[in-house]
N, C-alpha and C positions, 0 to 999 in steps of 0.2 A: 747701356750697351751701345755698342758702333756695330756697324756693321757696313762692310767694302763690297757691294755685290756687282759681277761682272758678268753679262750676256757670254756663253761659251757657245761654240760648236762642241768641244769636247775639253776635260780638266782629267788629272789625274794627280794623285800627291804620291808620292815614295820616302819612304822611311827605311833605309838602311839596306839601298837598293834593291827592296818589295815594294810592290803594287800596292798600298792600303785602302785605296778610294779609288775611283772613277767614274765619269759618267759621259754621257754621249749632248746632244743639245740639252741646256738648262743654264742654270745658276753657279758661279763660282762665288758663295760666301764667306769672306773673311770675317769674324767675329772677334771682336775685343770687349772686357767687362772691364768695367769701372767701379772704382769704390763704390759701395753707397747700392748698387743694381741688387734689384729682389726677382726674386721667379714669377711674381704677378706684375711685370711687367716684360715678359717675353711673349706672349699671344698678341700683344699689340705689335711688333716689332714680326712676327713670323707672321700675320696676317697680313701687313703693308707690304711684305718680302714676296709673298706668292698671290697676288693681288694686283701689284703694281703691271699697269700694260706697258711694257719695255718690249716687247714684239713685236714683228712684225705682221701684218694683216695680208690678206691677195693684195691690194694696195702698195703695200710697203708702207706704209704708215704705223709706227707704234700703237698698235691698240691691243696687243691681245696680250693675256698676261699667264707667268707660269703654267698653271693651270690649263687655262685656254687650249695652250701649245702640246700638254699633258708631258712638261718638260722635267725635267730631273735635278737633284740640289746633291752638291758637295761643300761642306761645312766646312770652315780650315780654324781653329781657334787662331789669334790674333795679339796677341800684348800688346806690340808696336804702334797697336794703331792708338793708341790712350801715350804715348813718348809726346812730350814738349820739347821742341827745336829750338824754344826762344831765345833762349839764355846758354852763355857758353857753344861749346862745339862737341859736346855729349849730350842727348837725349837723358831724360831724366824720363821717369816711369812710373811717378806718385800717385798719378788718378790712377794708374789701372790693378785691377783688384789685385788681392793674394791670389795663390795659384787655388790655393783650398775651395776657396769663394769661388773663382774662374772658372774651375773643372766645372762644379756645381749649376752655375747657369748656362754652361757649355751642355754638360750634356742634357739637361730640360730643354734646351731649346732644340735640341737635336731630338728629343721626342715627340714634341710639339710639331715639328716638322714631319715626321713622319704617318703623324697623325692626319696631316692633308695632303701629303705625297705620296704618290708610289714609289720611286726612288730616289732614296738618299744616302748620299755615301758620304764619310768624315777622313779627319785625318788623324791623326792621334795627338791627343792635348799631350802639351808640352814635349815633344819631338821633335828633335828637328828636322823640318821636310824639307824637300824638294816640289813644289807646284810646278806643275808643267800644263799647258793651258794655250788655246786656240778661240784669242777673242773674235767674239763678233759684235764687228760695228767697225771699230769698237763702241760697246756701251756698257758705260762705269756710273754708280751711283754711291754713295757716301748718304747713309740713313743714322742717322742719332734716334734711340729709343729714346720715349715718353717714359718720363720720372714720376 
């Protein structure tokens, strides 16, 4: 699993010009699965996600993490993020899972998530959305799960 996670003031996804998700200060997580990813290795991956101190403190200094801030998470599944640029001038798409697989550890991890959050909002796998999104920082991080 990849995961794209982005500091918000506020995120929203739309799907067929409805509101599907939203949420106000938190997490913007993109989510991509890779061949080979099993569901007992998603609580490592949603532990590191809402754990990590990417906030900011009275300071300003990043110390205080999801949680801390008692911040909110929008899930967006992701395929793109597992595309190879190297070769050619088409992205090819081999590491990342079937969609069957994908849904599957998409939506455990979106339970998993909700199991230490109070809000969580998703986007609807495989749809195609519209993210609309008000970074802060900006602060971007790129998390590769433990195999």
């Amino acid at each position: 699993m990849r995961a794209l996670i982005q500091r918000v003031k506020e995120a929203r996804v739309i799907v067929e010009n409805e509101t599907v998700g939203e949420i106000e200060k938190g997490l913007l997580i993109f989510l991509g699965v890779q061949k080979g990813d099993e569901e007992k290795h998603i609580n490592w991956l949603v532990n590191k996600i809402i754990s990590l101190r990417i906030f900011p403190d009275e300071a300003g200094k990043m110390n205080c993490s999801l949680k801390d801030v008692e911040g909110s998470l929008l899930i967006v599944s992701q395929f793109t993020l597992y595309g190879n640029c190297q070769n050619g001038r088409r992205p090819d798409f081999f590491e990342s899972a079937p969609p069957e697989q994908a849904e599957k550890i998409y939506s455990q991890f979106i339970k998993e998530c909700k199991k230490q959050v109070l809000n969580v909002s998703t986007g609807v796998f495989g749809a195609m959305m519209e993210v609309q999104l008000i970074n802060d920082g900006p602060v971007t991080f790129m998390i590769d799960g433990k195999k």
